[in-house]
C-alpha positions as CSV (number, residue, x, y, z in Angstrom):
1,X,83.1,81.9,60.5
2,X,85.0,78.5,59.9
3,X,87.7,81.0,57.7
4,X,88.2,83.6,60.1
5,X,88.6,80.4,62.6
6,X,91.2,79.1,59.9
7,X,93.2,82.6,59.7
8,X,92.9,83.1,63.3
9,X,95.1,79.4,63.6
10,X,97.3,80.4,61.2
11,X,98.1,83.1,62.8
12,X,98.6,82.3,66.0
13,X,101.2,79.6,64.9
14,X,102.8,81.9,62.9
15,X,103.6,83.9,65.9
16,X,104.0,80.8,68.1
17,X,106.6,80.4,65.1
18,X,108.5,83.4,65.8
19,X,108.3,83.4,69.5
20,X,110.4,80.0,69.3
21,X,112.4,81.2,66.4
22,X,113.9,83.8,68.7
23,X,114.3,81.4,71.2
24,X,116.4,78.9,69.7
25,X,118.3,81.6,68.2
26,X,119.1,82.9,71.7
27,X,119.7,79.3,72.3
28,X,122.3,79.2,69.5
29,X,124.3,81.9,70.2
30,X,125.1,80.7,73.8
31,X,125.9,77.2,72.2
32,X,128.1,78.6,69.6
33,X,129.9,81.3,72.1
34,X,130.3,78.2,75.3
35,X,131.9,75.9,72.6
36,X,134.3,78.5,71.6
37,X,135.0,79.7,75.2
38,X,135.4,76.3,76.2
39,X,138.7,76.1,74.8
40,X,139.7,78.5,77.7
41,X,137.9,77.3,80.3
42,X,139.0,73.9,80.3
43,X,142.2,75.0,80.3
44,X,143.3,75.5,84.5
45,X,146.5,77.8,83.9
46,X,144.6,80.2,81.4
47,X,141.6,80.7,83.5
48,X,144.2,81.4,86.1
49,X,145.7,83.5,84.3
50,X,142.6,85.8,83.8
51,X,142.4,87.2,87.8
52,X,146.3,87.4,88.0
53,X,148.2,89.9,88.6
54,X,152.1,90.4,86.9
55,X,154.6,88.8,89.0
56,X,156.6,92.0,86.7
57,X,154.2,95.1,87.6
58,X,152.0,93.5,90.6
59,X,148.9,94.6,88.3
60,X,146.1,93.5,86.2
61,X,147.5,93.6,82.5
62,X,145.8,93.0,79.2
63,X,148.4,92.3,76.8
64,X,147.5,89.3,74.5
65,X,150.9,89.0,72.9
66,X,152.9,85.8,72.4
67,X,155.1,84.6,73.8
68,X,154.8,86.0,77.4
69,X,150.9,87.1,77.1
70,X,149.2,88.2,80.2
71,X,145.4,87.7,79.8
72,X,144.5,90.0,83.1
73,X,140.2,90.9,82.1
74,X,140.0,93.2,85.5
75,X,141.0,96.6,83.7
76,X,138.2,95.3,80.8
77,X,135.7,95.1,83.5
78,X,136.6,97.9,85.3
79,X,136.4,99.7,82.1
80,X,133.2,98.9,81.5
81,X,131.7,99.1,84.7
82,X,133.0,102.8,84.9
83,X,131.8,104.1,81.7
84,X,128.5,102.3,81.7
85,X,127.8,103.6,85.6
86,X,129.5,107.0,84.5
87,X,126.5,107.3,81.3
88,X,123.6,105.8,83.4
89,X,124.7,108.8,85.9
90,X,123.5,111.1,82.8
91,X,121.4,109.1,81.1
92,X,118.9,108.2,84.3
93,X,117.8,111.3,85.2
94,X,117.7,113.1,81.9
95,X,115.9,110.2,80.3
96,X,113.1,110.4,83.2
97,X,113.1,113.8,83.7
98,X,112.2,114.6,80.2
99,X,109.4,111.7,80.2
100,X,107.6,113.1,83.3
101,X,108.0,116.6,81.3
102,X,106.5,115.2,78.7
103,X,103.6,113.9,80.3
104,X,102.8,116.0,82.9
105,X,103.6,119.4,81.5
106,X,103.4,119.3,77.8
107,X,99.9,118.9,75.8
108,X,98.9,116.4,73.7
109,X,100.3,118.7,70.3
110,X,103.4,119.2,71.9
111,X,104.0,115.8,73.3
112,X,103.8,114.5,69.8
113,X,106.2,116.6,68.5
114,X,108.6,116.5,71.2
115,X,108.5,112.6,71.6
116,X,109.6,111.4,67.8
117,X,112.7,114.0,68.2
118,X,114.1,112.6,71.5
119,X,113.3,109.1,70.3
120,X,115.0,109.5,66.8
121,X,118.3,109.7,68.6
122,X,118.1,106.7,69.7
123,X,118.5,105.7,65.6
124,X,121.6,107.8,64.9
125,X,124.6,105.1,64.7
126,X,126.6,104.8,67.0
127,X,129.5,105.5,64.9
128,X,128.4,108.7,63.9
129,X,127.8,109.5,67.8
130,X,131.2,108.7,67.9
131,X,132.8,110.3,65.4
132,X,131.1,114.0,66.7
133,X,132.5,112.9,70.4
134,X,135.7,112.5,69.0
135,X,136.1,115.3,66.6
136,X,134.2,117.9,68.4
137,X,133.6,117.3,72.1
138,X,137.0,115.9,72.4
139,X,139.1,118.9,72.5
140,X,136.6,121.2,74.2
141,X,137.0,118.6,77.1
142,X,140.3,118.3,77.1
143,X,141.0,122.3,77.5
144,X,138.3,122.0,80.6
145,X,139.5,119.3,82.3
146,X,143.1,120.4,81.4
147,X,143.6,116.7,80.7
148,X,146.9,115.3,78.8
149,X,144.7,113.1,76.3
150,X,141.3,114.1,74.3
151,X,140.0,110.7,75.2
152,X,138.8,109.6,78.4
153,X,135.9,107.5,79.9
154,X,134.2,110.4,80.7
155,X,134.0,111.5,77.1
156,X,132.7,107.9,76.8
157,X,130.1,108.1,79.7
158,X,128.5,111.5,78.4
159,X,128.2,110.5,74.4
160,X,127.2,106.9,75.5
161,X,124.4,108.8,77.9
162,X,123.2,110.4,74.0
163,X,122.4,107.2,72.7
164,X,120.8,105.5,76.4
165,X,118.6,108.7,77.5
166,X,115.8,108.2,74.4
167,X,115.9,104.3,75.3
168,X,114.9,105.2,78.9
169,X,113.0,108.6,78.1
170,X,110.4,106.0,75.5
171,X,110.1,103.3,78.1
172,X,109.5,105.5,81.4
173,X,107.3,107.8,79.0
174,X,105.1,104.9,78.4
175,X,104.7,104.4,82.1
176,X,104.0,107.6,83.1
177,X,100.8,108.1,80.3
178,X,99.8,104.8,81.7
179,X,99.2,106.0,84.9
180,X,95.4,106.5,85.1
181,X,94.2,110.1,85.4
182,X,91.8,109.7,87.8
183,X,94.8,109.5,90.5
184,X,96.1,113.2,89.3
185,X,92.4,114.6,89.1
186,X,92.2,113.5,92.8
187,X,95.6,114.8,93.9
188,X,94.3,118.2,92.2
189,X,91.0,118.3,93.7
190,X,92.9,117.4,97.3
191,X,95.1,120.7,96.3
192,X,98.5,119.5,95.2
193,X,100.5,121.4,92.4
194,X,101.4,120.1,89.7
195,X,105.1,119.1,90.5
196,X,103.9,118.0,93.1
197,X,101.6,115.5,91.6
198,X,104.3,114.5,89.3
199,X,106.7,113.9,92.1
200,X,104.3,112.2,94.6
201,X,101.8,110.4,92.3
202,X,103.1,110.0,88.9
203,X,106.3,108.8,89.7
204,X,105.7,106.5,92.0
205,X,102.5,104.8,90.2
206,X,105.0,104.5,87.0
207,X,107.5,102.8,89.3
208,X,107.5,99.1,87.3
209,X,108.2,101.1,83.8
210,X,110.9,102.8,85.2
211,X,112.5,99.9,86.8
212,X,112.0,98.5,83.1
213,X,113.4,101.5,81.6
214,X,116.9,102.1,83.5
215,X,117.2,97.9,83.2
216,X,117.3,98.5,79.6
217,X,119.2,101.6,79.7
218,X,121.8,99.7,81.5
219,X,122.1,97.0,78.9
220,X,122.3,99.0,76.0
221,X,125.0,100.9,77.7
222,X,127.1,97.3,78.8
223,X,126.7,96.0,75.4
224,X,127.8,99.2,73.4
225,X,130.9,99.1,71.3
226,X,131.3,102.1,68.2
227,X,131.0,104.8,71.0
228,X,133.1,103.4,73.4
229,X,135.7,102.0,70.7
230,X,136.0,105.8,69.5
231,X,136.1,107.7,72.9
232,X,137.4,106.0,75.7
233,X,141.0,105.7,74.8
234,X,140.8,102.5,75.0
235,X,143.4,102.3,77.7
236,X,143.4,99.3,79.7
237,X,144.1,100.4,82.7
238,X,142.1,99.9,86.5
239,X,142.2,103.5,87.5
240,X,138.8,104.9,88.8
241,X,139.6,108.5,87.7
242,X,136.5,109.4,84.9
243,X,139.3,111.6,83.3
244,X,141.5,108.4,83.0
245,X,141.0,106.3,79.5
246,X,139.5,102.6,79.9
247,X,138.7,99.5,77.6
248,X,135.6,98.0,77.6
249,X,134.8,94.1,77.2
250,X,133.0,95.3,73.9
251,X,135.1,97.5,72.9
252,X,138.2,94.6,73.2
253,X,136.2,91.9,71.5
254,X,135.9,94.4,68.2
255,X,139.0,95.4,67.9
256,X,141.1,92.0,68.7
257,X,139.0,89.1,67.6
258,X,139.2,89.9,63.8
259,X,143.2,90.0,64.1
260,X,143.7,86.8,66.3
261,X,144.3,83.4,65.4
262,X,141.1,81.3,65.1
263,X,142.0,78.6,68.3
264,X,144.7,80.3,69.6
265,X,144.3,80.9,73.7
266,X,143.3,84.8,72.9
267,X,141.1,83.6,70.7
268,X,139.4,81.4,73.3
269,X,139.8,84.4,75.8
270,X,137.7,86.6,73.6
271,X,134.9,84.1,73.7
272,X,134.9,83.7,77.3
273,X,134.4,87.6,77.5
274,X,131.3,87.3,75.4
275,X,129.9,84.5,77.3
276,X,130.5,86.2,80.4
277,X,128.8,89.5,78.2
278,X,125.8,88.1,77.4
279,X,125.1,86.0,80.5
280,X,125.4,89.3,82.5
281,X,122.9,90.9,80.1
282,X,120.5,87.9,80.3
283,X,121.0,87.9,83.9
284,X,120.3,91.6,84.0
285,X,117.2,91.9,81.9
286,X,115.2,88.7,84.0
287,X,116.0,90.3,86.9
288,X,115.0,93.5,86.2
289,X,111.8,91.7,84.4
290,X,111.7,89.9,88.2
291,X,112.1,93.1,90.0
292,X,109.4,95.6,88.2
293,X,106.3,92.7,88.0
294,X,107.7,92.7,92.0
295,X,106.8,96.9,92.5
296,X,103.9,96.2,90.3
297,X,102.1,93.5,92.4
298,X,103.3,95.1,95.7
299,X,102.3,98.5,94.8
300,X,99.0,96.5,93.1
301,X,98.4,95.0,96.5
302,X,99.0,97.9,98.5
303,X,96.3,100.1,96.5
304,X,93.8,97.4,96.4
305,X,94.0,95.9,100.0
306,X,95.1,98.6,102.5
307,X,93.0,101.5,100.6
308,X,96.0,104.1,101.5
309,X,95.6,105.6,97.5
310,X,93.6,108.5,99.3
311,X,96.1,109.4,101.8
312,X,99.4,109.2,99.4
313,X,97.5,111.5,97.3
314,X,97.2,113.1,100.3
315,X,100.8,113.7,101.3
316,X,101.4,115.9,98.0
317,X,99.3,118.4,98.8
């Protein structure tokens, strides 16, 4: 007994280890990324510079070259906001869709074989997405859309959907299966079908997991770079049009920050776009952490004080 009480210890501080070892690397990232943004942000005139339009054009402009550089970010997060709200467009209901297919259609045999396919695409690089986008998809979409250019956020938005639907399509999957069956045996006794059951007691009881799952759809899509890099055209440019190119945040920090000079004032820029980049997605994953315990304990409550299960059940028949 007193060396299973010994391994237990060890183990738990091992993993009280690594819980804090991911911590203070979180903690050293922001450290590292602030001190190098800093440079920017101390400076008034530069961080001025950043919401300013051209006194030239009267637009936005990104074009960090010396010695009249014009550091406008708007078309960068423009750019991003489009093709990441353009792939959650496709990625959202596909990625759910399949999951309550999955569980509430399929059998057991089936669900096991369908399940490790959808989910091993969320392991193909992202390069290789993007080199098939590019190569392939590009020209069939430019002779549909009878566009001018092959690249375009839209191309963006639909590959970057490939690589966000098995993200959400795991998490929302694991919701749904966690739903207890006892709620769709009483919807079937009460004489609901079964889309109906899906739709009206499935869903809803799974609402926590799929707040989880479209919060991390959503971030893997902000913080994607290869696919974006390779597709979007990377044109910075604040037009809403999905057939228009754009230029991500992501995609900007990978392909400038390896050319520019270490302390120069696009150097400094860049790192104010990643601290601004990962603050959003820390921002974005505690909230949606905030938000689905929120459904959970209200939907929780709602069961267990009020006693309506019966008559939602109810309703789907």
């Amino acid at each position: 007994m007193r060396s299973r009480a010994r391994v237990e210890r060890v183990v738990e501080r091992a993993i009280g280890a690594c819980a804090l070892t991911s911590v203070a690397a979180v903690v050293m990232v922001f450290v590292f990324i602030g001190r190098e943004a800093a440079g920017a942000l101390d400076d008034a005139e530069l961080v001025g510079k950043l919401f300013r339009r051209t006194a030239e054009t009267g637009t936005f402009v990104w074009q960090p070259v010396e010695p009249a550089a014009a550091f406008g970010v708007v078309p960068l997060l423009v750019g991003s906001l489009k093709i990441t709200l353009g792939a959650m467009l496709f990625a959202a209901p596909i990625g759910i869709a399949a999951a309550l297919g999955a569980s509430e259609v399929l059998g057991t045999r089936a669900r096991r074989v369908v399940t490790p396919v959808i989910e091993m695409l969320a392991g193909v690089p992202s390069v290789v997405l993007g080199l098939v986008a590019s190569t392939l998809v590009a020209p069939f979409f430019q002779a549909a859309l009878r566009s001018t250019y092959a690249a375009s956020a839209l191309l963006a938005s639909v590959t970057l959907s490939v690589a966000v639907a098995p993200i959400v399509f795991a998490v929302a999957l694991d919701g749904l299966l966690a739903v207890p069956g006892e709620l769709r045996e009483a919807s079937y006794a009460l004489g609901a079908r079964r889309f109906q059951t899906a739709i009206h007691v499935a869903l809803p009881s799974a609402a926590p997991a799929l707040v989880a799952a479209l919060t991390l759809g959503f971030g893997r899509a902000v913080g994607e770079t290869m696919i974006v890099l390779m597709t979007s055209g990377n044109a910075a440019v604040t037009d809403l049009a999905p057939t228009s190119g754009a230029r991500t945040v992501t995609a900007t920090i990978a392909a400038e920050l390896g050319e520019t000079p270490r302390g120069s004032s696009h150097w400094h820029v860049l790192f104010v776009l990643g601290l601004a980049l990962v603050t959003f997605t820390l921002v974005l994953d505690t909230t949606g952490y905030a938000v689905a315990r929120a459904v959970a304990r209200r939907r929780h409550s709602s069961v267990g004080s009020s006693g309506d299960a019966p008559a939602r059940i109810a309703e789907a028949a």
